[in-house]
NUFISE-502403 format. One line per field, with one value per residue: residue number from 1; residue in one letter; chain; x, y, z of N, C-alpha, C in turn. Coordinates in nm, 3 decimals, always signed. Example, Ala and Ser with C-alpha at 12.3 -4.5 7.8 and 13.67 -1.06 7.14 Angstrom:
# NUFISE-502403
vexmi 1 | 2
rofi A | S
marlum A | A
n_px +1.319 | +1.285
n_py -0.569 | -0.225
n_pz +0.780 | +0.708
ca_px +1.230 | +1.367
ca_py -0.450 | -0.106
ca_pz +0.780 | +0.714
c_px +1.320 | +1.290
c_py -0.330 | +0.003
c_pz +0.780 | +0.787
//
This chain:
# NUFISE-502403
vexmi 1 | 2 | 3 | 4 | 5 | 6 | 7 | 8 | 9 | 10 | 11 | 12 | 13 | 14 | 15 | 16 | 17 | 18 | 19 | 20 | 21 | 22 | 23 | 24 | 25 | 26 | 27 | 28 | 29 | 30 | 31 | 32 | 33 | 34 | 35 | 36 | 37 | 38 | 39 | 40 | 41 | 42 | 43 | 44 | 45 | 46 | 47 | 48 | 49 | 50 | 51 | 52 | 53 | 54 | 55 | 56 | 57 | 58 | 59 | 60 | 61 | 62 | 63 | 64 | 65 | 66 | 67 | 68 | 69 | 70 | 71 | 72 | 73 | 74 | 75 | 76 | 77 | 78 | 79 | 80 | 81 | 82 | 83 | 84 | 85 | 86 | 87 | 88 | 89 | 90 | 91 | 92 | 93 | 94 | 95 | 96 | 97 | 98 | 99 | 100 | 101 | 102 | 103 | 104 | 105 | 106 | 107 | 108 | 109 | 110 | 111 | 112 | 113 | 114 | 115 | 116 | 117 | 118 | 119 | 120 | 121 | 122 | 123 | 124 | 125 | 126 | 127 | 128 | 129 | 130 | 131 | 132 | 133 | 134 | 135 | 136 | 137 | 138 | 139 | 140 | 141 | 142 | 143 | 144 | 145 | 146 | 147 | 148 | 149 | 150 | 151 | 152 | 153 | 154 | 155 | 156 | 157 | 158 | 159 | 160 | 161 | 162 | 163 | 164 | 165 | 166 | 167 | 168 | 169 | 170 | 171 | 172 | 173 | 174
rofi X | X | X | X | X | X | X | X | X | X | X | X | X | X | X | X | X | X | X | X | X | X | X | X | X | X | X | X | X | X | X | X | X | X | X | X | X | X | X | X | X | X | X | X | X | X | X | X | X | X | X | X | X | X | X | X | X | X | X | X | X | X | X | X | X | X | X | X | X | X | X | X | X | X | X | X | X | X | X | X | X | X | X | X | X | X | X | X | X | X | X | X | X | X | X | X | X | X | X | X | X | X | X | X | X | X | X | X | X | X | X | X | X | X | X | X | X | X | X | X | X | X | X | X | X | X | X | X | X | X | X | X | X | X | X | X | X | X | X | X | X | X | X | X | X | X | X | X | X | X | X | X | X | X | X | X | X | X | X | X | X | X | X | X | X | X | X | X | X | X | X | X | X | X
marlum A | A | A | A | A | A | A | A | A | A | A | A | A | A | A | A | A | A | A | A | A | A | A | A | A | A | A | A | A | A | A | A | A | A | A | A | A | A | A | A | A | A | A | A | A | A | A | A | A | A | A | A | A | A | A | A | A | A | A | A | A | A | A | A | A | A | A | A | A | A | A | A | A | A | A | A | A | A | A | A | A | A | A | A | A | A | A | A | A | A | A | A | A | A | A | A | A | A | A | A | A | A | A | A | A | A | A | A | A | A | A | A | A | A | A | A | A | A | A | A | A | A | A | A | A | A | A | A | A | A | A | A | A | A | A | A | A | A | A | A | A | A | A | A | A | A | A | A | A | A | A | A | A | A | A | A | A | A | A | A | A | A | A | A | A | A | A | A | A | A | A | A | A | A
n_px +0.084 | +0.042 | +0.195 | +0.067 | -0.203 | -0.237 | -0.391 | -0.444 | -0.521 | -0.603 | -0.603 | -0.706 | -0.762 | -1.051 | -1.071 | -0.816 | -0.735 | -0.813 | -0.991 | -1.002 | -0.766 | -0.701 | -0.817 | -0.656 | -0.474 | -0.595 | -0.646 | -0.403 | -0.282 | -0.419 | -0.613 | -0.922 | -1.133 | -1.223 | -1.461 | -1.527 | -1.733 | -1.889 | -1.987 | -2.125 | -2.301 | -2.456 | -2.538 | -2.722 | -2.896 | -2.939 | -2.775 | -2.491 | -2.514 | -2.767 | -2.785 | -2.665 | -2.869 | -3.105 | -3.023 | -2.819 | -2.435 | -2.329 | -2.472 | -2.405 | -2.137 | -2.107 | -2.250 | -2.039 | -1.842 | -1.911 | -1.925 | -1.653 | -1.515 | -1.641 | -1.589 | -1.262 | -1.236 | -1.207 | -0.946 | -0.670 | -0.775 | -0.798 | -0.888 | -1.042 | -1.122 | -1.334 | -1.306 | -1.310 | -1.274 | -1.096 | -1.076 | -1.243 | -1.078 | -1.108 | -1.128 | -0.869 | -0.739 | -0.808 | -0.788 | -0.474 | -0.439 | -0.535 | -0.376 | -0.204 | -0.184 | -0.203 | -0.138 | -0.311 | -0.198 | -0.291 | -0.253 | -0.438 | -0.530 | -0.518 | -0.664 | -0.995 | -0.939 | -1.021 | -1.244 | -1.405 | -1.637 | -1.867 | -2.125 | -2.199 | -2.072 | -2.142 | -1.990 | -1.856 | -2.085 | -2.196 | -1.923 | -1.680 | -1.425 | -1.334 | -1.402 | -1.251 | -0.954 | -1.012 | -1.078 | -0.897 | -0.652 | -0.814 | -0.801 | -0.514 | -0.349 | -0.408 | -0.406 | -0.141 | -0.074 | -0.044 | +0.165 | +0.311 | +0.307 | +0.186 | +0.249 | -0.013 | -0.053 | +0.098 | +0.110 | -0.009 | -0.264 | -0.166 | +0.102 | +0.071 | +0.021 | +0.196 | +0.379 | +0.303 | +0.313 | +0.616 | +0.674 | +0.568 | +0.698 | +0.975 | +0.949 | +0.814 | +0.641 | +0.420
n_py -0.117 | +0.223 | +0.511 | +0.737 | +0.574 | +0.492 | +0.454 | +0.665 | +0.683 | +0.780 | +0.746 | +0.759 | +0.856 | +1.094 | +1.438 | +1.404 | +1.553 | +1.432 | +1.471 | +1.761 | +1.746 | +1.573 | +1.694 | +1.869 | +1.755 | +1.646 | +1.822 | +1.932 | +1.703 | +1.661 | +1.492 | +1.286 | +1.352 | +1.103 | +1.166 | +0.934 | +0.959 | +1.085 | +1.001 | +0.793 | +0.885 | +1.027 | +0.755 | +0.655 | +0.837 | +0.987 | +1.141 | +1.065 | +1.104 | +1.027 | +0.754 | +0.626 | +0.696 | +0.543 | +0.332 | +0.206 | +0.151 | -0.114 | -0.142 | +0.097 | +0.077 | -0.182 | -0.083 | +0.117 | -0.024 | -0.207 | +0.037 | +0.141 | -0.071 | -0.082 | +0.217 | +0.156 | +0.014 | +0.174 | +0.391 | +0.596 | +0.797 | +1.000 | +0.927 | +0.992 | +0.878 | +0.705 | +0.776 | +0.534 | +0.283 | +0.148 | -0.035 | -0.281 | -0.611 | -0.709 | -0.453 | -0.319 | -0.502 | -0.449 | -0.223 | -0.200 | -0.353 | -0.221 | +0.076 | +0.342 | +0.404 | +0.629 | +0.786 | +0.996 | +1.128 | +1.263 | +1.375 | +1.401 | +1.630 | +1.799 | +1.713 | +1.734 | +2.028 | +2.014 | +1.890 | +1.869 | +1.988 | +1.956 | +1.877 | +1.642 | +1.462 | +1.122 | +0.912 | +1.077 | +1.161 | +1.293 | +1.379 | +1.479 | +1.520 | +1.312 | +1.059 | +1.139 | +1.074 | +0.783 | +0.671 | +0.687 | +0.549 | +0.307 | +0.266 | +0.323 | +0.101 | +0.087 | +0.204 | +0.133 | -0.034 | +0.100 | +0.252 | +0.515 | +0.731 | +1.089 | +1.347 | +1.546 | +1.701 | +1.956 | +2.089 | +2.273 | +2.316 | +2.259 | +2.216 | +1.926 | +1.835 | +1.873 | +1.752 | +1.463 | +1.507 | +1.533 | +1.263 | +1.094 | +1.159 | +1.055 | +0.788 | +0.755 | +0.516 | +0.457
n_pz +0.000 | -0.049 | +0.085 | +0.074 | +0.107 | +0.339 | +0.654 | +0.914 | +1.213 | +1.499 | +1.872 | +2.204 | +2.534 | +2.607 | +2.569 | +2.482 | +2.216 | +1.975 | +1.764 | +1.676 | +1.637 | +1.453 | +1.206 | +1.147 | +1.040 | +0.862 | +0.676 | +0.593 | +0.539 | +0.321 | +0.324 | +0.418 | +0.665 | +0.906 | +1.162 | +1.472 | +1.648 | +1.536 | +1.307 | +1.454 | +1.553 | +1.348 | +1.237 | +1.452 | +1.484 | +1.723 | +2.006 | +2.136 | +2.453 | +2.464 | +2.303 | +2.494 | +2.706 | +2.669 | +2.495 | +2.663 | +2.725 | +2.625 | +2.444 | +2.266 | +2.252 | +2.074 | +1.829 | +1.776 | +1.719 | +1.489 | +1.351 | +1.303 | +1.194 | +0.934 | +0.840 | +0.815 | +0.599 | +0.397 | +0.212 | +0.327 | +0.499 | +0.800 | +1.155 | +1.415 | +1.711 | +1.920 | +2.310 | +2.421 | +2.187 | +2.165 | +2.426 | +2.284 | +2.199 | +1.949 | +1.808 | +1.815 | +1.684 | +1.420 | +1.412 | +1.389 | +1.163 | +0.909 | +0.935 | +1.040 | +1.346 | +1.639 | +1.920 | +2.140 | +2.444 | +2.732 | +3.086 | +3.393 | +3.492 | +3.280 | +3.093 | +3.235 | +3.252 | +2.988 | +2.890 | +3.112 | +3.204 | +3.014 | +2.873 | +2.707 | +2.698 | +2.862 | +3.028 | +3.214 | +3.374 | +3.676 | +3.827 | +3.689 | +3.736 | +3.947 | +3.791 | +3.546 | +3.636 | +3.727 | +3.472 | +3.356 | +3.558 | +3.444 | +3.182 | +3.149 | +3.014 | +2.805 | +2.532 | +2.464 | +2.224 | +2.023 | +1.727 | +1.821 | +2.048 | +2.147 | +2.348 | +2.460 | +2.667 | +2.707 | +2.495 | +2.167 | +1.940 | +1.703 | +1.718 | +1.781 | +1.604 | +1.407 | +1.499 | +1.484 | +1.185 | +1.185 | +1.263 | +1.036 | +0.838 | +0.925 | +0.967 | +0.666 | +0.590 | +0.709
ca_px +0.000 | +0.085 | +0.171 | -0.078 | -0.324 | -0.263 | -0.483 | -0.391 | -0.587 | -0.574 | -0.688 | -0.646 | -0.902 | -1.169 | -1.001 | -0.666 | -0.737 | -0.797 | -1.112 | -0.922 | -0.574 | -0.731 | -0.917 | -0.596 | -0.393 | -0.629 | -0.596 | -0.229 | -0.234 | -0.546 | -0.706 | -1.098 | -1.105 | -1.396 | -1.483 | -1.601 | -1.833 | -1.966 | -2.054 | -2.221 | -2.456 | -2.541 | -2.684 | -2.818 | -2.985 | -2.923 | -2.665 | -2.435 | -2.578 | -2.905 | -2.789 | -2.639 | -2.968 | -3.184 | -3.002 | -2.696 | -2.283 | -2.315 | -2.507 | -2.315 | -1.995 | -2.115 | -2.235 | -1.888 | -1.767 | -1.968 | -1.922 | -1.536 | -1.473 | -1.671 | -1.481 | -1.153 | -1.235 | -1.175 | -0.815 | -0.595 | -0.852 | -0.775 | -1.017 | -1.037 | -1.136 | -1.391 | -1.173 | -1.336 | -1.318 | -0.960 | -1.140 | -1.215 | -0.901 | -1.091 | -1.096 | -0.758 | -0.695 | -0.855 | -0.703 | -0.361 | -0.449 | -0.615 | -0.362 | -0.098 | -0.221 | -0.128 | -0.240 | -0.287 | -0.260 | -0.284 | -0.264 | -0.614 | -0.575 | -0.531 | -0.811 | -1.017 | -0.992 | -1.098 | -1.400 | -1.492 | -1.775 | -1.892 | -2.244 | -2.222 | -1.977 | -2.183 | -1.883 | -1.834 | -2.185 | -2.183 | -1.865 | -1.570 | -1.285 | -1.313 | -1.463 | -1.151 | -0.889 | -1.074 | -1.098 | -0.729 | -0.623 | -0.846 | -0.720 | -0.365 | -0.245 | -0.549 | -0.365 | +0.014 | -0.054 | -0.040 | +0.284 | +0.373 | +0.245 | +0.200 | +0.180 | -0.078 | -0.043 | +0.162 | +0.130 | -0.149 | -0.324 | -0.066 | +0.216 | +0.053 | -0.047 | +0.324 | +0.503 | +0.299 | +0.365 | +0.736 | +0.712 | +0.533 | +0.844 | +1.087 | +0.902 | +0.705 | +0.574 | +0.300
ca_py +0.000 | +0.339 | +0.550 | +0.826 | +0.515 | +0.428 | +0.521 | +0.744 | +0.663 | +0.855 | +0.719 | +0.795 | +0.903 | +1.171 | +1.545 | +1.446 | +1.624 | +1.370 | +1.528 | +1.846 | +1.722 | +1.468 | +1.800 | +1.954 | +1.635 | +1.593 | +1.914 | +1.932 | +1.639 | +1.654 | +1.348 | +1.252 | +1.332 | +1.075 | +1.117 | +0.814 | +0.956 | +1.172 | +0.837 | +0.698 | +1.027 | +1.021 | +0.611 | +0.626 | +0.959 | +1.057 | +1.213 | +0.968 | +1.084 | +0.965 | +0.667 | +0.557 | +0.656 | +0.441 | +0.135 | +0.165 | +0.155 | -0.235 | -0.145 | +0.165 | +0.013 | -0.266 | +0.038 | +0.153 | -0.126 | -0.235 | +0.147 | +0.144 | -0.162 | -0.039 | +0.314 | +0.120 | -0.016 | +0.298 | +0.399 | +0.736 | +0.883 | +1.050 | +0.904 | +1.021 | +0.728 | +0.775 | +0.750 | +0.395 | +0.243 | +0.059 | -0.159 | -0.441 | -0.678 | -0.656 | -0.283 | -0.270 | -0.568 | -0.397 | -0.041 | -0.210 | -0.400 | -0.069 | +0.235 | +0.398 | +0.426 | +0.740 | +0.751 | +1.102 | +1.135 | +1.390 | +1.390 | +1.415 | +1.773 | +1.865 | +1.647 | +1.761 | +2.167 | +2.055 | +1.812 | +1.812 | +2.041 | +1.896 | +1.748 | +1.556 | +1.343 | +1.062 | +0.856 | +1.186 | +1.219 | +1.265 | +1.425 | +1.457 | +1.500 | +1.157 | +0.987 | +1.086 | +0.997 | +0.667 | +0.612 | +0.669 | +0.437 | +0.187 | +0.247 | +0.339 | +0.046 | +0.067 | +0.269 | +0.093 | -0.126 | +0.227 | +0.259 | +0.617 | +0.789 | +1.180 | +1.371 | +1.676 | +1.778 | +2.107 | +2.129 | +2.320 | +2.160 | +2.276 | +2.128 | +1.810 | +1.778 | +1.887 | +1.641 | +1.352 | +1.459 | +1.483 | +1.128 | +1.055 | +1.185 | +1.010 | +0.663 | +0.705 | +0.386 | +0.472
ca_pz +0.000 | -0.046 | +0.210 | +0.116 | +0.132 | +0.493 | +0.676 | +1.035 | +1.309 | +1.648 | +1.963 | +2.325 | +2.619 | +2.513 | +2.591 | +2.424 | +2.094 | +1.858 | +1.680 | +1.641 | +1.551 | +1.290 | +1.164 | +1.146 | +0.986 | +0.742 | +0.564 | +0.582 | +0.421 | +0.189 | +0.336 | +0.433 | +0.834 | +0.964 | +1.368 | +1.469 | +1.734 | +1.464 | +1.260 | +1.519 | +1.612 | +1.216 | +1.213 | +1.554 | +1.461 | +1.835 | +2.071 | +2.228 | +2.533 | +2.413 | +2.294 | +2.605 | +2.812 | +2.571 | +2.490 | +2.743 | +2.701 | +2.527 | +2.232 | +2.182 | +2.169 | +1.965 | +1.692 | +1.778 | +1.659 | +1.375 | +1.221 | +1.283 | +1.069 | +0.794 | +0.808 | +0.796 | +0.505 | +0.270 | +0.268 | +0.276 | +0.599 | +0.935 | +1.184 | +1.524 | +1.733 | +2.098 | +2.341 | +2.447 | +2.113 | +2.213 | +2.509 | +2.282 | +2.115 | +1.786 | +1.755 | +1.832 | +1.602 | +1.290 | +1.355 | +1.364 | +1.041 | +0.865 | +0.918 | +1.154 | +1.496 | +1.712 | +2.033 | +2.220 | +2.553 | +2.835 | +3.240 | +3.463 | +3.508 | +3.116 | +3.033 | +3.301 | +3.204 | +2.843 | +2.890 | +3.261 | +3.217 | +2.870 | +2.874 | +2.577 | +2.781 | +2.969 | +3.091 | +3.300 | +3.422 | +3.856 | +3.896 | +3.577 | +3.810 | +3.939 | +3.657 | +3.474 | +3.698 | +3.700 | +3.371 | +3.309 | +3.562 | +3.404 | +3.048 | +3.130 | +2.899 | +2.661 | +2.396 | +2.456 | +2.111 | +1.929 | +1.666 | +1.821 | +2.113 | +2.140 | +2.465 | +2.401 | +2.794 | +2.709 | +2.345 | +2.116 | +1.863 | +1.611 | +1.775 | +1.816 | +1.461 | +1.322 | +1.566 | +1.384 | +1.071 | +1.127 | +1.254 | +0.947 | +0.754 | +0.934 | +0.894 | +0.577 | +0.555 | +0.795
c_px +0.089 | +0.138 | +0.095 | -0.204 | -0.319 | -0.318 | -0.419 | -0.488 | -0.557 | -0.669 | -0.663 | -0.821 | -0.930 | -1.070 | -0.865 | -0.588 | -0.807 | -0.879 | -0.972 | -0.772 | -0.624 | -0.765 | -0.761 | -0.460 | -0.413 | -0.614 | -0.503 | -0.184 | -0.352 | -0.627 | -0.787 | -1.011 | -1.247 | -1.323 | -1.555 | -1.716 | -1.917 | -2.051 | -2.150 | -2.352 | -2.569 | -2.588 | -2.722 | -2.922 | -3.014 | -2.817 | -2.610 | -2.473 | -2.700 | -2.893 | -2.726 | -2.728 | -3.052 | -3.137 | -2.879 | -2.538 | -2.275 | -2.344 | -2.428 | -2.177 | -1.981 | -2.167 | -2.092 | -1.815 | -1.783 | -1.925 | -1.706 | -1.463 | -1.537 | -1.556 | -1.329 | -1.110 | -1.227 | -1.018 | -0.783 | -0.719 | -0.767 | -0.876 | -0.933 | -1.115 | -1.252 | -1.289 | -1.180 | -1.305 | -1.191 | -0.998 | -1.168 | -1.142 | -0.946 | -1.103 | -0.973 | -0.682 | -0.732 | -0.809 | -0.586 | -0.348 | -0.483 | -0.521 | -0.285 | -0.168 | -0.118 | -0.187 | -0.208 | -0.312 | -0.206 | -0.299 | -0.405 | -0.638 | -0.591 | -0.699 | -0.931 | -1.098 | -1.022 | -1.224 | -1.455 | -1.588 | -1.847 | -2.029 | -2.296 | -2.105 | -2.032 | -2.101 | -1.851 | -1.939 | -2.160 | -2.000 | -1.689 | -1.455 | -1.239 | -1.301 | -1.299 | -1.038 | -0.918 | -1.045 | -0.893 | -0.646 | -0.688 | -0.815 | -0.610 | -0.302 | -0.357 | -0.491 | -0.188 | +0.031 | -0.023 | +0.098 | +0.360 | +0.242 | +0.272 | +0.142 | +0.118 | -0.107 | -0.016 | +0.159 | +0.003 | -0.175 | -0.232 | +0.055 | +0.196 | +0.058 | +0.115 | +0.430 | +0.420 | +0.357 | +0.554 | +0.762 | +0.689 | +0.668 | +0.988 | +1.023 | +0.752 | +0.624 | +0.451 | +0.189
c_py +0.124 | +0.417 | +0.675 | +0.749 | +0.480 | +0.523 | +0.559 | +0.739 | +0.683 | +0.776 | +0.762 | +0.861 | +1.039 | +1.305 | +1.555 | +1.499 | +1.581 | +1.387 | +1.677 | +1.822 | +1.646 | +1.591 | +1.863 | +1.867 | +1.642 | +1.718 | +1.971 | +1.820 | +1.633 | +1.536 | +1.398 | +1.255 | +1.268 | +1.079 | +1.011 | +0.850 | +1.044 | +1.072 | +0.789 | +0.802 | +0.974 | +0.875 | +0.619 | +0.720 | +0.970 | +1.106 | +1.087 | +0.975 | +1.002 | +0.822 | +0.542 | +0.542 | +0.549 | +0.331 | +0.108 | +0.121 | +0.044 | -0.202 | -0.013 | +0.124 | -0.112 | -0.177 | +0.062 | +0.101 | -0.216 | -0.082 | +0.157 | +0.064 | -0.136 | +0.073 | +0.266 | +0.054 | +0.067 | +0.259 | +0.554 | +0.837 | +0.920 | +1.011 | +0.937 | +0.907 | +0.822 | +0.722 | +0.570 | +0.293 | +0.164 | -0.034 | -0.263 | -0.494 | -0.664 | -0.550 | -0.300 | -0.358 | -0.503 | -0.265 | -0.085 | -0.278 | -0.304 | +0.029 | +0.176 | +0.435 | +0.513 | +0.773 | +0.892 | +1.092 | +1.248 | +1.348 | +1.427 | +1.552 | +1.845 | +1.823 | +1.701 | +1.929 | +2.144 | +1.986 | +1.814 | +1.884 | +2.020 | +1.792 | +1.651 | +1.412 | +1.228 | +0.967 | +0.983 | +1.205 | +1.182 | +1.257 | +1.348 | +1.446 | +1.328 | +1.062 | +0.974 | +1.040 | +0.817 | +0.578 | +0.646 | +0.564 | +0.308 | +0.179 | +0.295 | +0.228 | +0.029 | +0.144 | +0.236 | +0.012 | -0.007 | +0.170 | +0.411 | +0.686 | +0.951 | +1.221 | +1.527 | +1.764 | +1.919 | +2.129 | +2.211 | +2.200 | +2.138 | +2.213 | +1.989 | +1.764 | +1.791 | +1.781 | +1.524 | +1.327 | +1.495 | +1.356 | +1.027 | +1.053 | +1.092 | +0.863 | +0.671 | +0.613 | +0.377 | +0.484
c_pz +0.000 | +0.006 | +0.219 | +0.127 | +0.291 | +0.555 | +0.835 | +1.107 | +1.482 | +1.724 | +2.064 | +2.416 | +2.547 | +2.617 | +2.526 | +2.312 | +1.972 | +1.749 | +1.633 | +1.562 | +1.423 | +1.183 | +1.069 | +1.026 | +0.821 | +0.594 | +0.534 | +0.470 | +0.326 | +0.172 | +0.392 | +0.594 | +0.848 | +1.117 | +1.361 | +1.568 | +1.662 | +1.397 | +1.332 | +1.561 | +1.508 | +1.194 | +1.324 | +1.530 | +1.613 | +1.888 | +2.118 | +2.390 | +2.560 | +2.378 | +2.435 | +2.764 | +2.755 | +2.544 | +2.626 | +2.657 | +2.597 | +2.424 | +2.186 | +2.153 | +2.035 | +1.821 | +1.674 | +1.667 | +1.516 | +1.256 | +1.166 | +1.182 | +0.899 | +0.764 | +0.784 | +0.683 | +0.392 | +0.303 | +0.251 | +0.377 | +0.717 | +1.004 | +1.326 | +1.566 | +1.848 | +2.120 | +2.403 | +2.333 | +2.105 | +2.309 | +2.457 | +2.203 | +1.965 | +1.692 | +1.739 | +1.721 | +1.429 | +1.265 | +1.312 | +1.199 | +0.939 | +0.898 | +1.054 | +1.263 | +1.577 | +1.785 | +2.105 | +2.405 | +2.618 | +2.990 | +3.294 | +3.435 | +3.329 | +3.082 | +3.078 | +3.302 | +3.051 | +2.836 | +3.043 | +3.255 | +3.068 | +2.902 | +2.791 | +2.606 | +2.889 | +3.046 | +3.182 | +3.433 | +3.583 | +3.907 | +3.824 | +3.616 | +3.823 | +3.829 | +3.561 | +3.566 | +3.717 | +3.585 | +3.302 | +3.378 | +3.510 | +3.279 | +3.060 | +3.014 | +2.808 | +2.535 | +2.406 | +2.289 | +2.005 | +1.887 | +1.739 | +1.932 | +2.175 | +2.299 | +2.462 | +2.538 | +2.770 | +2.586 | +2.301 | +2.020 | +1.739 | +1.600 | +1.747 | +1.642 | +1.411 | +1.401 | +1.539 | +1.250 | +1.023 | +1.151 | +1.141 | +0.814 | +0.749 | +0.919 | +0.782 | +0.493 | +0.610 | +0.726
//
């Protein structure tokens, strides 16, 4: 494959950019940016909030997971991932098969001042502080299978996006 066909796939917990930086990727390099939590709004035809009061966390991850493997099936995209969408082995088995994996991450407190008051966040709901601290020690090694991991703690979004694509430079096989 190509290496403008491989496809670049960000993951990492939800605050660590990856909607924005993909945003920012994709028209640097002149590729298709899909969000995957955007995907899933447009076939559920609800909010992810909504879909997680109405059917609950299982069936959205199993959408998750059903829309992700389709989207992986194009080539030459930027996809921003949720930040859950690494929890099960055959996500993680189909991103690594499908595209360069680049995993953002950030510290409680970063994360924290960018989504803790975000109501479109129900993994947050009853108190975001915790919740994320939580949810970082429980996915601390949930994004280790990544090829290249970025730390967007002290960076902008500019930064983040130009220190992929010099890693992209220096292994352009990605």
């Amino acid at each position: 494959m190509q290496p403008e066909q491989v496809n670049w796939i960000l993951v990492g917990m939800m605050g660590t950019g990856k909607s924005t930086v993909a945003a920012l990727l994709a028209k640097e390099t002149g590729r298709k940016m899909v969000d995957l939590d955007a995907e899933i709004v447009r076939e559920a035809g609800c909010s992810i909030p909504e879909l997680f009061e109405q059917q609950g966390e299982a069936e959205f991850r199993a959408l998750e997971s059903r829309i992700l493997a389709r989207v992986l099936e194009g080539q030459g995209i930027v996809l921003a991932t949720g930040g859950g969408a690494v929890l099960k082995p055959e996500n993680r088995r189909i991103m690594l098969e499908n595209g360069w994996v680049i995993a953002l991450k950030a510290d409680a407190k970063t994360i924290f001042a960018r989504v803790g008051n975000d109501s479109n966040r129900p993994l947050l709901t009853g108190g975001a502080e915790e919740k994320i601290s939580l949810l970082l020690e429980e996915r601390k090694l949930a994004y280790d299978f990544a090829h290249c991991t970025v730390d967007t703690s002290d960076l902008g979004e500019e930064e983040v996006a130009m220190n992929i694509l010099m890693r992209h430079r220096v292994y352009p096989q990605s």
